[in-house]
Steps between C-alpha positions, in 0.01 A plus 500: 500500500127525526265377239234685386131365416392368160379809311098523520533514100635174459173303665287697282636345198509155638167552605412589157654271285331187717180560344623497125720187542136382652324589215758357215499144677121526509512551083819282475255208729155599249722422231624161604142398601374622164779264314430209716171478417508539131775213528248280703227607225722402223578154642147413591369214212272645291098349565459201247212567240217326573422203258214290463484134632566234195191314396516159629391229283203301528555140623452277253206329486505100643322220286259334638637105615361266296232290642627160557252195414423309759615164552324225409296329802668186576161293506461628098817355465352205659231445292621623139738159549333247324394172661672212518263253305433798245478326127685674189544480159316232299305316815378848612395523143336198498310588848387804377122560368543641174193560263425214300605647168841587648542115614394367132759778370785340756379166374541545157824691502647245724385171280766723249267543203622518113199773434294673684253776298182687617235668301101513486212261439239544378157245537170481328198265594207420295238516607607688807592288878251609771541523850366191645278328197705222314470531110697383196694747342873565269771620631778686341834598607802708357799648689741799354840536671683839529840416695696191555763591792630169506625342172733353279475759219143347368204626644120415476280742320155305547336188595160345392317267680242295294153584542305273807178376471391499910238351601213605781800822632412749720698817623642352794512151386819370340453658120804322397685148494780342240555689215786574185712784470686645219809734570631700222857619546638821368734316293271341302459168708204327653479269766136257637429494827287319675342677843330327773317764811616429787407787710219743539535808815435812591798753563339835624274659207642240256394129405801300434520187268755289468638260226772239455600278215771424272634575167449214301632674125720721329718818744586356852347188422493310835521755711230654787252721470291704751244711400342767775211730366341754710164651517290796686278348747213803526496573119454114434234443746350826448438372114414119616183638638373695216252331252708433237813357712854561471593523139825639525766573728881608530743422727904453489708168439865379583621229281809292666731257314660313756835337495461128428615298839792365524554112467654301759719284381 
């Protein structure tokens, strides 16, 4: 048996199919290319919007440190310690220099008075003291009181001293010696006293005199008394030197009834 050769027909269809088969897996391939990447496209995360940045807040603000005081230096220490022979209370009271009306007001409280009243005066001369040349002249002398801060529920309202008759006075001489006192109470009372001078001074612009004696009748009868009176040195002196003299003059007073001392027995 002999074969015979493939027909020429046959090859021409195989040989024109091939290109077709070529052509659908070329659109069959496009296809699965175009799927694939709208799969990839689909699956991509989308691009975040863009936001803007939170405001940060502003730190807060620091106080400032106080400022610490400084320490003390020890030498201040030191010397802000008092001394060993330092004085206190009543000595350094006593060593003190006080003005002289402060020490007669210490005095006085401290001698524990019954009544103690100040007040005016008031003094008349006739014919008028001059300054250096002695005459003969009358003096007068009256004293009004406006407070009492120490009492026993009767105050003084005035005193009168009896009238002097001095003899060959001058300004600065000692116008005054022994003379008698009436107190009138406010409670209707009188007492007598009988005042002796004791002291004449100067204390700054003022001329001081000072009298003691004793009551010798009627309210506090045996009891102290001080009498201080006061006077403006210029404004005396200034009228001691004018013809006429010093007729007049005013000053202030402090009447004190002391305590009467104790007895020992």
């Amino acid at each position: 048996m002999t074969s015979h050769p493939v027909p020429f027909r046959s090859l021409k269809v195989l040989e024109s199919s091939h290109p077709r088969r070529a052509l659908n897996l070329l659109a069959r391939g496009g296809c699965l290319l175009l799927l694939a990447s709208g799969a990839a496209g689909a699956n991509e995360p989308e691009p975040l919007a863009h936001t803007e940045a939170p405001v940060q807040a502003e730190a807060p603000v620091q106080a400032e440190a106080p400022v610490q005081a400084e320490a003390p230096a020890v030498g201040a220490e030191e010397d802000a310690e008092p001394a060993d022979d330092a004085v206190w209370g009543e000595e350094a009271l006593a060593q003190s220099e006080l003005p002289a009306s402060m020490k007669d007001a210490a005095r006085t409280l401290g001698e524990a008075p019954v009544v103690v009243c100040s007040g005016s005066l008031q003094q008349a001369y006739r014919p008028g003291l001059l300054l250096t040349t002695p005459r003969d002249t009358v003096q007068r002398e009256s004293l009004q009181f406006n407070g009492c801060p120490v009492n026993d529920g009767v105050v003084m309202t005035a005193v009168g001293l009896e009238t002097l008759h001095l003899k060959r006075a001058t300004c600065i001489g000692n116008t005054g010696g022994a003379s008698i006192a009436t107190v009138m109470w406010s409670n209707g009372e009188k007492s007598s006293v009988r005042l002796d001078r004791v002291e004449v001074r100067a204390d700054g612009a003022m001329r001081v005199f000072t009298s003691e004696g004793t009551i010798g009748s009627g309210r506090h009868s045996g009891h102290g008394v001080r009498l201080v009176t006061a006077v403006p040195t210029l404004t005396t002196l200034a009228a001691c030197v004018q013809p006429s003299g010093l007729t007049a003059n005013v000053g202030v007073a402090t009447l004190t009834i002391l305590d009467r001392p104790s007895q020992e027995p």
